[in-house]
Backbone as a printed PyTorch tensor [residue, N CA C, xyz], in Angstrom:
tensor([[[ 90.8570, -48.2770,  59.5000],
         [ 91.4600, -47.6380,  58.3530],
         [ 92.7360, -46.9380,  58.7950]],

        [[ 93.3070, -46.8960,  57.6960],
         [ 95.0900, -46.2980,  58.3760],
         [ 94.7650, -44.7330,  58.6010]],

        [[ 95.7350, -44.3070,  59.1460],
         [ 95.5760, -42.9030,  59.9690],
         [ 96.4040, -42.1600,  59.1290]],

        [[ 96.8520, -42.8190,  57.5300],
         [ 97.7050, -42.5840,  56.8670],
         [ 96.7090, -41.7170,  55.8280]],

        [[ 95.4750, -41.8750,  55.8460],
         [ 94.6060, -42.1710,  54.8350],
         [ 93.7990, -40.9260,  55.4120]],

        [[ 93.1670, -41.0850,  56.3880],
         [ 92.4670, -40.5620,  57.7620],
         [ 92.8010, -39.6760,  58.6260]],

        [[ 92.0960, -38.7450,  59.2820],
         [ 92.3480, -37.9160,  60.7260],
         [ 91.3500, -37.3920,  61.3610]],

        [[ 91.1460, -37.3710,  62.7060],
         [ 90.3500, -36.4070,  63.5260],
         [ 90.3730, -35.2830,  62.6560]],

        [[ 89.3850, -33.8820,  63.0580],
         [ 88.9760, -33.0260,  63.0380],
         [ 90.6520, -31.9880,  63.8710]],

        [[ 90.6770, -31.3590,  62.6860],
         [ 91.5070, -30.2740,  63.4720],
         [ 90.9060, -28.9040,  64.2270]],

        [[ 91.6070, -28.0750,  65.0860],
         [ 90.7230, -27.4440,  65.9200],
         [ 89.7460, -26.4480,  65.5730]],

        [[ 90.5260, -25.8950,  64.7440],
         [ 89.9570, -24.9100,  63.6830],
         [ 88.6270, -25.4190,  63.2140]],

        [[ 88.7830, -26.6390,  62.3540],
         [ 87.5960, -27.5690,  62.0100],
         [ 86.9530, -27.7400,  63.4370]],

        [[ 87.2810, -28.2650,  64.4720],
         [ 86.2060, -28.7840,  65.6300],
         [ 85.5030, -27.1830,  65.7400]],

        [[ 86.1460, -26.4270,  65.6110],
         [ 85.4320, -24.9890,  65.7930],
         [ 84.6010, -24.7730,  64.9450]],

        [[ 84.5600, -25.0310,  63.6880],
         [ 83.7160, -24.4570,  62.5700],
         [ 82.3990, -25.7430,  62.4160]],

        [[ 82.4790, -26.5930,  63.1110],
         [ 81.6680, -27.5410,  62.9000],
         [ 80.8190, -27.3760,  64.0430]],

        [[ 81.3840, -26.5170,  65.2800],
         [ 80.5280, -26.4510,  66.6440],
         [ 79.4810, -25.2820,  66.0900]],

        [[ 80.1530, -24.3940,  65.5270],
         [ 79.3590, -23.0400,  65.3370],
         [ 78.5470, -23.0030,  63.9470]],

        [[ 78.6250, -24.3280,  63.2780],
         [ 77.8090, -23.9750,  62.2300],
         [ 76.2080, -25.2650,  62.8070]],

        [[ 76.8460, -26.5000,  63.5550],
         [ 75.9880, -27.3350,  64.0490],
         [ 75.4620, -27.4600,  65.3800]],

        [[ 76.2530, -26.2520,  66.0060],
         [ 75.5000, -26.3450,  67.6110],
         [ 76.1420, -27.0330,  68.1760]],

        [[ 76.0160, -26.4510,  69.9590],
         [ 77.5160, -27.2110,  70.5020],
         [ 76.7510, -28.9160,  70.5620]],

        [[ 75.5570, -28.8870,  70.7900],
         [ 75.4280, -30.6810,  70.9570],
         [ 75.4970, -31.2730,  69.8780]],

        [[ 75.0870, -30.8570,  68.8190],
         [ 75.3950, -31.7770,  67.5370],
         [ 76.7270, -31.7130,  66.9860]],

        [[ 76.9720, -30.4830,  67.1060],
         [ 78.5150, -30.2500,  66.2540],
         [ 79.3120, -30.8170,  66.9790]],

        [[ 79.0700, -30.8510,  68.5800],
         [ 79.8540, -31.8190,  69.6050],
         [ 80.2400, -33.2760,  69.2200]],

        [[ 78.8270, -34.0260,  69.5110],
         [ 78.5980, -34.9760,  68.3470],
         [ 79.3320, -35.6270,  67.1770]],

        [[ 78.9320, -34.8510,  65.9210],
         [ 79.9980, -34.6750,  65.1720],
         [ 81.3350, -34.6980,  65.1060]],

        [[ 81.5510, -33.7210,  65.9030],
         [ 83.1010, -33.6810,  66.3540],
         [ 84.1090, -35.0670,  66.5060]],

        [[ 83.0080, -35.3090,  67.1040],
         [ 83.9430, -36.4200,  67.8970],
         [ 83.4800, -37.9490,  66.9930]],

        [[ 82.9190, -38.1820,  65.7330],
         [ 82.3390, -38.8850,  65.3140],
         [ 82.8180, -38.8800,  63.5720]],

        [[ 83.4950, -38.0120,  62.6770],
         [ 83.7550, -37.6550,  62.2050],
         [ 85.2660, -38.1360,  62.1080]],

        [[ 85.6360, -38.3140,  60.4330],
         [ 87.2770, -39.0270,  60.3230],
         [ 87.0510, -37.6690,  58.7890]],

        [[ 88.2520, -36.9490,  58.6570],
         [ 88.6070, -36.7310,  57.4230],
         [ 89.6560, -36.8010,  56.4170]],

        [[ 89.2750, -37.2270,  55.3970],
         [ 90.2380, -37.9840,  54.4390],
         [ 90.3000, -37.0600,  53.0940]],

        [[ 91.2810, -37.2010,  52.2160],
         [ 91.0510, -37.1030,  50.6820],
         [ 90.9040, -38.0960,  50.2570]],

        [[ 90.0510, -37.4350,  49.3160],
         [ 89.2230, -38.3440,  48.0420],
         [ 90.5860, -38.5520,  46.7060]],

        [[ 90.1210, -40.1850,  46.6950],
         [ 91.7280, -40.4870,  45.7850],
         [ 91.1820, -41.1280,  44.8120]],

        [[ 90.0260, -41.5850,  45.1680],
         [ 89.1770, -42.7150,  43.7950],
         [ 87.8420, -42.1200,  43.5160]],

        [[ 87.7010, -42.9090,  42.4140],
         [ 86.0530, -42.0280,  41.8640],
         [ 86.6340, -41.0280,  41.1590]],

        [[ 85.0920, -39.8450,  41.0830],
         [ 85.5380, -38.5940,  40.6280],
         [ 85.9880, -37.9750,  42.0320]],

        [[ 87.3380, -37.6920,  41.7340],
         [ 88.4420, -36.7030,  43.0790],
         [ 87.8100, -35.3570,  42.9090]],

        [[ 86.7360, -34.8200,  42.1200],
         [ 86.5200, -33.7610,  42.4190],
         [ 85.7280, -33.3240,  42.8510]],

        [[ 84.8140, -34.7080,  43.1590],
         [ 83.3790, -34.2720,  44.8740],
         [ 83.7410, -34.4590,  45.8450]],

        [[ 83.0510, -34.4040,  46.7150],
         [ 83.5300, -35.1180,  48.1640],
         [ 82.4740, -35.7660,  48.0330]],

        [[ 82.7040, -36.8540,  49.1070],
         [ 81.7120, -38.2800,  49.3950],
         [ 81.7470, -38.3010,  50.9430]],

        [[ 80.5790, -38.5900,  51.1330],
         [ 80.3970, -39.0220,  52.5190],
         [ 79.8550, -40.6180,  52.9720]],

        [[ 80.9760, -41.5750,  53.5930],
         [ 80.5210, -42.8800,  53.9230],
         [ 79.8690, -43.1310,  55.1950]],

        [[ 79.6680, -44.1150,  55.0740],
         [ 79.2810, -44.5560,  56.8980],
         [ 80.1590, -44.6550,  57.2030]],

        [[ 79.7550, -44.4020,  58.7170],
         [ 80.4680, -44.4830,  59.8830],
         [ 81.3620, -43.2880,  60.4290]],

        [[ 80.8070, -41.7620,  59.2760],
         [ 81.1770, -40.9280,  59.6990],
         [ 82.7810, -40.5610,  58.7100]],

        [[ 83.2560, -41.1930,  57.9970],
         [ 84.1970, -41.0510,  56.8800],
         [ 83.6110, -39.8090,  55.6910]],

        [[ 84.7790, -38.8320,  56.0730],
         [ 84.4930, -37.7080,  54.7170],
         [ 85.5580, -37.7620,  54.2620]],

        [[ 85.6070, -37.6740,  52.7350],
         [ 86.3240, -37.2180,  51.9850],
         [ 86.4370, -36.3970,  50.6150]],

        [[ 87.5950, -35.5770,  50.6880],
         [ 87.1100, -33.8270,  49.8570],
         [ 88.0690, -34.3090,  49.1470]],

        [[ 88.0810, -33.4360,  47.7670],
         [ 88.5740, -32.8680,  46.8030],
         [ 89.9770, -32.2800,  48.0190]],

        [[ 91.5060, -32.6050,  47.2120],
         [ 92.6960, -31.9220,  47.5800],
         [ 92.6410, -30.7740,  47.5330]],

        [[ 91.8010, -29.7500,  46.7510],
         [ 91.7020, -28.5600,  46.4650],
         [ 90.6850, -27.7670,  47.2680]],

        [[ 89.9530, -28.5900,  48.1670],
         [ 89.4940, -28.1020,  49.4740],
         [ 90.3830, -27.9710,  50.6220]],

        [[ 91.5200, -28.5740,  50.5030],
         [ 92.9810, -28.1570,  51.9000],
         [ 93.2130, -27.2210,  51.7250]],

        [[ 93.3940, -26.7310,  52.8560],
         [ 95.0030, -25.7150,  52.5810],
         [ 96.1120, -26.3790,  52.2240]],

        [[ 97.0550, -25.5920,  51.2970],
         [ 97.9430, -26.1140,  50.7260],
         [ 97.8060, -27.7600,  50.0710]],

        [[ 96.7710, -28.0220,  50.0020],
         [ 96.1200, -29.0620,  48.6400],
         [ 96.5420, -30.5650,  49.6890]],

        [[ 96.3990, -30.5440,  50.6880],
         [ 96.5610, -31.9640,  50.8750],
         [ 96.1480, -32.1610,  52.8710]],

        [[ 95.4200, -33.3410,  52.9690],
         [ 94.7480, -33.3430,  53.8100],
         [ 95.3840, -33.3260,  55.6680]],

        [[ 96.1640, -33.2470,  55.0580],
         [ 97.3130, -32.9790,  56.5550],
         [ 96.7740, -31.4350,  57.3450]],

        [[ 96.7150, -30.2770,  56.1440],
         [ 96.4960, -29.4520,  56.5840],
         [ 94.7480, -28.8840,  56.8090]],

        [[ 94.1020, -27.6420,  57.3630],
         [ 92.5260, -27.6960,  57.5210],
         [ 92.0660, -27.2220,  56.0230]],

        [[ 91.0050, -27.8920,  56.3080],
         [ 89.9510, -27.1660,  55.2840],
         [ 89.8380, -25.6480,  55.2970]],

        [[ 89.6200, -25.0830,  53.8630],
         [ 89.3270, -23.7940,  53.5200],
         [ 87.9830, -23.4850,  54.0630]],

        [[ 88.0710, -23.5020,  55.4010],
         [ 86.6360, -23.1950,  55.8100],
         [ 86.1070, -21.7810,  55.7600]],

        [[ 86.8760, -21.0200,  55.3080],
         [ 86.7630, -19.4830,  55.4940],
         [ 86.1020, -19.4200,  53.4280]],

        [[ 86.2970, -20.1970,  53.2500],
         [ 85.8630, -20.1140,  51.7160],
         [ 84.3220, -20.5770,  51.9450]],

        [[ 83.0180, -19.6320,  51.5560],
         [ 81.7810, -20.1360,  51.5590],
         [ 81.6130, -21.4750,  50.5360]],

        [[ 82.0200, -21.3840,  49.4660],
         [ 81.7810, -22.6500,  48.9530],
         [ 82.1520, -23.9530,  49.8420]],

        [[ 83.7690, -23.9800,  50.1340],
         [ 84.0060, -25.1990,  50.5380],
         [ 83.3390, -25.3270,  52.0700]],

        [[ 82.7600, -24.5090,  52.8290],
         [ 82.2900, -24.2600,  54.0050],
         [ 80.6470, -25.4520,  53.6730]],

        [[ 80.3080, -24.6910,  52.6650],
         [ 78.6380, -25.4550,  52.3420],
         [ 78.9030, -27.0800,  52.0970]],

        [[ 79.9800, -27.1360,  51.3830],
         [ 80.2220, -28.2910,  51.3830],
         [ 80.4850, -29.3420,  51.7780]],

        [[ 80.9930, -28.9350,  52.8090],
         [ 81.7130, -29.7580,  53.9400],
         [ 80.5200, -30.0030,  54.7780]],

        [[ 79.6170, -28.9730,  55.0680],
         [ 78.3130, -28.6720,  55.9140],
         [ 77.4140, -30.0410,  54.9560]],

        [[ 77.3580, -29.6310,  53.9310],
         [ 76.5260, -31.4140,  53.5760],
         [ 76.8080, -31.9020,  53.4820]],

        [[ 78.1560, -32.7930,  53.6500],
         [ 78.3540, -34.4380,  53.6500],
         [ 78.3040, -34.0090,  55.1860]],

        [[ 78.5170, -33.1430,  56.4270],
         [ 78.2070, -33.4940,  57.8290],
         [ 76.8180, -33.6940,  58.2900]],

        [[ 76.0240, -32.8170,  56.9740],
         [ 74.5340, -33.3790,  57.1570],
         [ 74.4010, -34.7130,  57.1420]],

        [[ 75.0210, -35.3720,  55.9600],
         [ 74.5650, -36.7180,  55.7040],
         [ 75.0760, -37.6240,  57.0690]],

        [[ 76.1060, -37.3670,  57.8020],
         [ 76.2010, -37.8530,  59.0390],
         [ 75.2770, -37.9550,  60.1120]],

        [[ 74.9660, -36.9780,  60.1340],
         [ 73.5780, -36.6330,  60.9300],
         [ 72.0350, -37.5870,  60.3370]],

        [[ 71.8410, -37.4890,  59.2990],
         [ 71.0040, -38.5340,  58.4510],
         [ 70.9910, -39.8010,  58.9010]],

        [[ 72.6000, -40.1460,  58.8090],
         [ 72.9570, -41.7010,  59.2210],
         [ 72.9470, -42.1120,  60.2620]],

        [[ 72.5330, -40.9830,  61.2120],
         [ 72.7160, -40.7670,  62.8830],
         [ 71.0120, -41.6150,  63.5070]],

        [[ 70.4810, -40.6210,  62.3860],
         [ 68.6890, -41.1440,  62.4060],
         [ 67.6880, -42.1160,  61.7280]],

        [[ 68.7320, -43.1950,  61.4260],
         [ 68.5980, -44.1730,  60.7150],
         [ 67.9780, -43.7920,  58.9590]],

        [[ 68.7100, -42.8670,  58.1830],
         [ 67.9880, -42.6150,  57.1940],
         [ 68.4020, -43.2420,  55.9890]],

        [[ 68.6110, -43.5840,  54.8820],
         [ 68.8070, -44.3660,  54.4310],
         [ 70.0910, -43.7840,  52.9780]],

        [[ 70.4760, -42.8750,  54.0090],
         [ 71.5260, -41.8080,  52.9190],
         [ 72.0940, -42.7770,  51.5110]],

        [[ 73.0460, -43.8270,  51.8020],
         [ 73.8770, -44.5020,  50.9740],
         [ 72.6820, -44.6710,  49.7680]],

        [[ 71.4810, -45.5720,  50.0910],
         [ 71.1410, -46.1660,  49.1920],
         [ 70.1480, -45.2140,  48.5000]],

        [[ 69.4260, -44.1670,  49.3590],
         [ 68.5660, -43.1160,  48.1690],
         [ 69.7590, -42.3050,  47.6030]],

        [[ 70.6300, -42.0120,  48.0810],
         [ 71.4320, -41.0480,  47.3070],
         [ 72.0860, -41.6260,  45.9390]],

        [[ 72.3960, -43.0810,  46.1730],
         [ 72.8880, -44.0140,  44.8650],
         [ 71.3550, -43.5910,  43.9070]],

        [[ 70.2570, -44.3520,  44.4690],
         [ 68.9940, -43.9780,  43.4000],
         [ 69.0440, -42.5930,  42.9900]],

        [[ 69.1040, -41.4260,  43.9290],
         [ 68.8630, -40.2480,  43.5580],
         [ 69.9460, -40.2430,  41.9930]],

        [[ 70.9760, -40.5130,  42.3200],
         [ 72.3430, -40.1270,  41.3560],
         [ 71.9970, -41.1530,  40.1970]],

        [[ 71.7780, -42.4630,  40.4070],
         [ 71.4080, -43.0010,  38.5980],
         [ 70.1510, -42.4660,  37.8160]],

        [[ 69.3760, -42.1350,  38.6220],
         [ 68.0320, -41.1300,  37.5140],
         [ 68.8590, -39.7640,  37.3910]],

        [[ 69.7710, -39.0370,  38.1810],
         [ 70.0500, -38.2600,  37.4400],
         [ 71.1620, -38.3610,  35.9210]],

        [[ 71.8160, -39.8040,  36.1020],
         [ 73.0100, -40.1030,  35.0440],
         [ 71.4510, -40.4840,  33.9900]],

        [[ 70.5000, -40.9600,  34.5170],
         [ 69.5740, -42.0720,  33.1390],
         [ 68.4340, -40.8220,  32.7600]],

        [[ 67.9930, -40.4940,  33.7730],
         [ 66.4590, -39.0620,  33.5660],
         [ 67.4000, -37.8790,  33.4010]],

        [[ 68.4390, -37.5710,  33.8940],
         [ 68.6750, -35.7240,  33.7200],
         [ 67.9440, -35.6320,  34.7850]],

        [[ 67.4160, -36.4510,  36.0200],
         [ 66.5560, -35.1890,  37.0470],
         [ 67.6510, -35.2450,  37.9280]],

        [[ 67.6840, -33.7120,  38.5780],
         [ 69.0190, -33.3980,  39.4380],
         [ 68.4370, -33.4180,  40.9180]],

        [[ 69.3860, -34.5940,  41.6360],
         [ 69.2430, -34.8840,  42.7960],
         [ 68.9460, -33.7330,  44.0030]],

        [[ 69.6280, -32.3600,  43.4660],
         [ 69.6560, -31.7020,  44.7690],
         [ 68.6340, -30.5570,  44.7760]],

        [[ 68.1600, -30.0590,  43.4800],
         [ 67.3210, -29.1100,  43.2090],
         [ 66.3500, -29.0450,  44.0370]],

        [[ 65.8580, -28.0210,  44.4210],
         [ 64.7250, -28.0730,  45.4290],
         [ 64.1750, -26.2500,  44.7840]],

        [[ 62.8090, -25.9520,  45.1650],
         [ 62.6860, -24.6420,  45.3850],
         [ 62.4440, -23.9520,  46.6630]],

        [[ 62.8980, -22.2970,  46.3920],
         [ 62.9370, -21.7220,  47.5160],
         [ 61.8930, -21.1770,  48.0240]],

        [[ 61.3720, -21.3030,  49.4180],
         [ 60.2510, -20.4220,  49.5280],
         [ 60.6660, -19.5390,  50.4560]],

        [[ 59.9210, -18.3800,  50.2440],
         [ 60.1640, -17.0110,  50.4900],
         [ 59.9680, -16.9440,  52.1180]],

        [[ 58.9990, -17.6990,  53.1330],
         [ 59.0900, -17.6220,  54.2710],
         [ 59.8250, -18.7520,  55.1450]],

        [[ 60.2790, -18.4870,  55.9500],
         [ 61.3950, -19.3520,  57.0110],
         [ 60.3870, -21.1250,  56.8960]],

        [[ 58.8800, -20.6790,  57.1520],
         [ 58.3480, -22.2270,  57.9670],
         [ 57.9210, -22.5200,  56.5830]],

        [[ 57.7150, -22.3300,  55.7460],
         [ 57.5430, -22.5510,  54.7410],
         [ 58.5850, -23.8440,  53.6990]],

        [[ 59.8360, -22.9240,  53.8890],
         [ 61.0160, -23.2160,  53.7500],
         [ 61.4600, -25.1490,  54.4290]],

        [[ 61.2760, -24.7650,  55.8240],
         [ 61.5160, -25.7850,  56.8830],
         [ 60.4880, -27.0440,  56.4960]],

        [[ 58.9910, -26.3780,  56.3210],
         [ 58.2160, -27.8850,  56.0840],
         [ 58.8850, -28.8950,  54.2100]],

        [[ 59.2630, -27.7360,  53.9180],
         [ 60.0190, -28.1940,  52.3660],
         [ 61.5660, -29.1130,  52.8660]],

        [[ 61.7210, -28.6780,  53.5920],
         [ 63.0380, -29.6740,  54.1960],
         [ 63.3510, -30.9170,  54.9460]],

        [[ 61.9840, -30.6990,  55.6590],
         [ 61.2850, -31.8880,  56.2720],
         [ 61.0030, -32.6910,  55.2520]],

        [[ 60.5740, -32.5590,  54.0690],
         [ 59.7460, -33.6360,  53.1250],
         [ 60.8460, -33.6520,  52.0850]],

        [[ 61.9040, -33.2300,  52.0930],
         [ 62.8720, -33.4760,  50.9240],
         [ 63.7220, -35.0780,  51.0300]],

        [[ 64.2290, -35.4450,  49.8240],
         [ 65.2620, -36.0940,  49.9900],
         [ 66.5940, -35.8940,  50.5310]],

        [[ 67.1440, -36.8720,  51.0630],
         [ 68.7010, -36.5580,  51.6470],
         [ 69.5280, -35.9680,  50.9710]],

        [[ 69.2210, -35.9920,  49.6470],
         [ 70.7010, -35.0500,  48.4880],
         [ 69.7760, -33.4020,  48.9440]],

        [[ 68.1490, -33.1130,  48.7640],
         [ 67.5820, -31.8650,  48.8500],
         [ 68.2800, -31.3150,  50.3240]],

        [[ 67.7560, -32.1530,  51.0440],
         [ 68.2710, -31.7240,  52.2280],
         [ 69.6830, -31.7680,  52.6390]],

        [[ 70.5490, -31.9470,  52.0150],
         [ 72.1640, -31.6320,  52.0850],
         [ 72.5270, -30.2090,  51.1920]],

        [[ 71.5400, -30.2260,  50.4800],
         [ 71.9540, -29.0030,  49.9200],
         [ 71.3810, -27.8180,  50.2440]],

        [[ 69.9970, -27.9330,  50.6110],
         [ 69.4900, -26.4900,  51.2840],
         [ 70.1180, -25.7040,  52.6000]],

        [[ 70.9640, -27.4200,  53.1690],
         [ 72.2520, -26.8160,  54.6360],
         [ 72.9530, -26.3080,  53.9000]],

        [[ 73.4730, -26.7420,  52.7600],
         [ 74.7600, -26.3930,  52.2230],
         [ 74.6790, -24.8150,  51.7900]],

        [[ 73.5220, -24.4640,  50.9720],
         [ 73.0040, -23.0210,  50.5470],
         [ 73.2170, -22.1420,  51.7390]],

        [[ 72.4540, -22.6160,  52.9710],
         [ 72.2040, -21.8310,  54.1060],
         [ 73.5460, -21.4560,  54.4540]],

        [[ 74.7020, -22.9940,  54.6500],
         [ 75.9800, -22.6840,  55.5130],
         [ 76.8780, -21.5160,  54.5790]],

        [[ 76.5290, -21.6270,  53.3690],
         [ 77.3700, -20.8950,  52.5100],
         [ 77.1740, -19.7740,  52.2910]],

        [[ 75.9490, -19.0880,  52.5930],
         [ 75.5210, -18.1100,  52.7750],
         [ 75.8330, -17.2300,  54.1800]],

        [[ 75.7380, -18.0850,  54.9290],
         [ 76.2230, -17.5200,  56.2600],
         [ 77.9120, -17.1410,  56.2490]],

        [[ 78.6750, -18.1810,  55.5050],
         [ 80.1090, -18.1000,  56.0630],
         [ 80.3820, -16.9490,  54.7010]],

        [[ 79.4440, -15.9780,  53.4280],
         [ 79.6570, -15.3880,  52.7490],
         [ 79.1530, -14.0720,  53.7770]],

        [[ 78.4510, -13.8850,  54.6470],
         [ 78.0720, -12.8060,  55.7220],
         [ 76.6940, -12.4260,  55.3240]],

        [[ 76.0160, -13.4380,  54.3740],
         [ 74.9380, -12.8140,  53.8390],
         [ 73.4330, -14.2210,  53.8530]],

        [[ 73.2660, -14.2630,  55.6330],
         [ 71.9420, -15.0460,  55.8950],
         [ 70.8430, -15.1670,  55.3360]],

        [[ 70.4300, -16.3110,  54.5280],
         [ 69.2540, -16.2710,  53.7890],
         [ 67.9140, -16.3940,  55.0960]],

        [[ 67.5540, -15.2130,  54.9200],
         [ 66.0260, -15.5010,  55.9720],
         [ 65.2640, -16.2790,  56.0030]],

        [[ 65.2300, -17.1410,  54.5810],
         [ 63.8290, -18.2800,  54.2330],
         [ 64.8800, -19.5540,  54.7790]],

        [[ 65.9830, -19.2610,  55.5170],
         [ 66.2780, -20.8690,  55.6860],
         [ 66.8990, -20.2580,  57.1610]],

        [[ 66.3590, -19.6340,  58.2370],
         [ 66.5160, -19.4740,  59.7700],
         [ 66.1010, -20.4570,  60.2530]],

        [[ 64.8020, -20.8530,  60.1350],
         [ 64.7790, -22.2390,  60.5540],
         [ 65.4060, -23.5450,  60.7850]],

        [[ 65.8800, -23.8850,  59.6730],
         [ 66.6120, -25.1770,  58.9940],
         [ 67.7840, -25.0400,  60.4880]],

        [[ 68.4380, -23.4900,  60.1950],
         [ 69.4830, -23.9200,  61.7280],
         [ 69.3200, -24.3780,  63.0450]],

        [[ 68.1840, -23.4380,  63.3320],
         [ 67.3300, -24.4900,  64.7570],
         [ 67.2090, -25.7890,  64.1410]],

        [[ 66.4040, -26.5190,  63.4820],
         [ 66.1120, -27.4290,  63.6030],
         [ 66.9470, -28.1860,  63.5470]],

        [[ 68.2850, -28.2670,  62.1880],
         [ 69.2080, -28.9480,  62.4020],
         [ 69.9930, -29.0480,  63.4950]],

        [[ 70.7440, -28.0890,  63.7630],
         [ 71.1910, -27.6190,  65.4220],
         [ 70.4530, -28.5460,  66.5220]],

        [[ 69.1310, -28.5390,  66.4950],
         [ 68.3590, -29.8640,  67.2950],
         [ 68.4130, -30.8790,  67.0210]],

        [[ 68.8950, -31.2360,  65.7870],
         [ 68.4740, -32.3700,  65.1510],
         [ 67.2280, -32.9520,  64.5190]],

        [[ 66.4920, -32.0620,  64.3360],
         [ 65.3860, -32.7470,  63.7540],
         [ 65.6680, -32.0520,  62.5250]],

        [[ 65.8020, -33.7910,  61.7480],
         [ 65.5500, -33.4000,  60.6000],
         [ 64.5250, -33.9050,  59.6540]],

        [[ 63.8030, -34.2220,  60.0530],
         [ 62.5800, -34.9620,  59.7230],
         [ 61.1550, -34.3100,  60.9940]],

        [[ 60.3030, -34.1760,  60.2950],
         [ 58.7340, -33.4880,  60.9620],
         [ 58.3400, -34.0840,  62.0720]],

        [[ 58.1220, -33.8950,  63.0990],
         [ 57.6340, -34.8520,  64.4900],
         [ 56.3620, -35.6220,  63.6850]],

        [[ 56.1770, -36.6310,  64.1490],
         [ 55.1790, -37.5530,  63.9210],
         [ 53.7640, -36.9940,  64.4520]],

        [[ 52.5650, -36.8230,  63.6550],
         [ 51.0900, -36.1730,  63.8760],
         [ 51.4580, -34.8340,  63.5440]],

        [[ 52.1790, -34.3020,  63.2540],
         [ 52.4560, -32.6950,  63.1530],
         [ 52.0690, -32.3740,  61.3900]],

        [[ 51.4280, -31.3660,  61.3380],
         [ 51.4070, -31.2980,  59.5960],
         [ 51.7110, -29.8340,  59.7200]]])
């Protein structure tokens, strides 16, 4: 893809992606990761493709265009960015992001049921076994809650977990474990 279109991670970004994903994953990441603006579709989500391709809304740049970094200091666009890098991580562990997330999104255009909704539970492991058993849109968004909460200065306790584990990478329950 053209580099016209495309770019590495700027440093700022390689920084905010180490400290929100841990130096081995966010490492990872780092170096695995292309970011683009979103020019087709609706321009006002971001999408995450294979092979590690993100692309945001212009109004997630600084100064509105992808040359310059992401508003990472903004909790919203911080969470956001944090779940389409989840879904990288997903795609990392053979999960099947593209095609449940297409299903997730036409029952929500045909049922009204919303892909990302999940509920909160009040204790950390509680929380974590709910994340383990979610779908890839649930589980992009309970990072996204968590990251956005953190980069607002205000840590949700029922999702301490989720950072270890993601940070490790597990995002899915060890096998025999209940």
């Amino acid at each position: 893809m053209s580099s016209r279109y495309w770019r590495r991670l700027l440093p700022q970004e390689h920084f905010f992606v180490r400290t929100i994903f841990g130096d081995v994953m966010g490492a990872w990441l780092a170096g695995h990761v292309r970011l683009g603006q979103r020019r087709l579709g609706d321009t006002r989500r971001a999408l995450s493709l294979n092979g590690g391709w993100l692309s945001f809304p212009a109004a997630m740049f600084e100064a509105g265009g992808m040359r310059q970094s992401l508003r990472l200091s903004d909790p919203v666009v911080a969470g956001i960015v944090a779940h389409e890098l989840l879904h990288v991580l997903q795609r990392r562990q053979k999960q099947p992001v593209t095609r449940q997330a297409l299903l997730l999104q036409c029952q929500w255009l045909l049922q009204g049921r919303d892909p990302y909704s999940y509920s909160n539970c009040s204790s950390a492991a509680g929380q974590l076994r709910q994340f383990w058993r979610a779908s890839v849109e649930q589980q992009g968004q309970m990072w996204q809650d968590c990251v956005q909460a953190q980069v607002a200065g205000q840590p949700l306790a029922s999702h301490a977990l989720l950072v270890v584990a993601v940070r490790a990478g597990r995002l899915r329950q060890r096998m025999g474990k209940r």
